[in-house]
N, C-alpha and C positions, 0 to 999 in steps of 0.2 A: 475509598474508591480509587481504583485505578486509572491515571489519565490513558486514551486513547483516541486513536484518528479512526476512521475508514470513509470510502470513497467506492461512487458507484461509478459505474459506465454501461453506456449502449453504444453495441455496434453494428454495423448491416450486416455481417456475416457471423458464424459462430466461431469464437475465440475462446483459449483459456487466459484469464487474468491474471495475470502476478505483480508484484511488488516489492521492489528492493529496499531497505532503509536502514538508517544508520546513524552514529557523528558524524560523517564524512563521508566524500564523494565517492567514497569505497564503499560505503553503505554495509556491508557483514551479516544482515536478514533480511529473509525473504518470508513473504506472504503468497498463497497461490491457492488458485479456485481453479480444480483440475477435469470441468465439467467443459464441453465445449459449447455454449449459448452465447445467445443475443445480448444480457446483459447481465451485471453481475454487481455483488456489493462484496468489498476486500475489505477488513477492518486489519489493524494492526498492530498485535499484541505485544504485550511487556514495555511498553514506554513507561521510560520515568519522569516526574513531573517537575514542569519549569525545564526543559532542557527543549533544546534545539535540535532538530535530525534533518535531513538529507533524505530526500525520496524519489523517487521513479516507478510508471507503471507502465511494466507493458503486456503486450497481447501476442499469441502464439495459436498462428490457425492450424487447419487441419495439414495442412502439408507441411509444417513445422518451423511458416516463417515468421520471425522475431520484429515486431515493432515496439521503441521505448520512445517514453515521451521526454523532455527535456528533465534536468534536476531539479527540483524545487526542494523549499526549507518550508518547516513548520517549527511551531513553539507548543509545546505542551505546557496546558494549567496547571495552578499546581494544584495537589490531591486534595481531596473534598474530603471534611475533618465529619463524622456526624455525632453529635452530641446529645 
């Protein structure tokens, strides 16, 4: 089984979701819910297990303005064996 995150959000207005992540504060992928609503769930695919990333999520209204939330770090488990 593959490790993965995802993360919900509500907001008061309608937004599209996205997500940057990465090794580092340069982050390299993006995750994005290109629907404009209230709230949303963003998972984020292809993480490897036991490792560390770098994330940010921000929001994009209708008029195209950009809010990110600060960086945070996650640790992924590591891969679930099944036997």
């Amino acid at each position: 089984m593959e490790p993965g995150f995802a993360f919900a959000a509500a907001m008061r207005s309608r937004n599209v979701l996205c997500g940057e992540f990465g090794p580092t504060t340069s982050y390299g992928s993006t995750a994005r819910r290109t629907t404009l609503a209230t709230s949303h769930a963003l998972g984020l695919p292809g993480l490897a297990a036991t490792t560390t990333y770098h994330y940010r999520v921000g929001t994009i209204d209708s008029t195209g303005n950009t809010s990110w939330s600060p960086d945070r770090t996650l640790m992924t488990s590591a891969a679930a064996s099944w036997r």
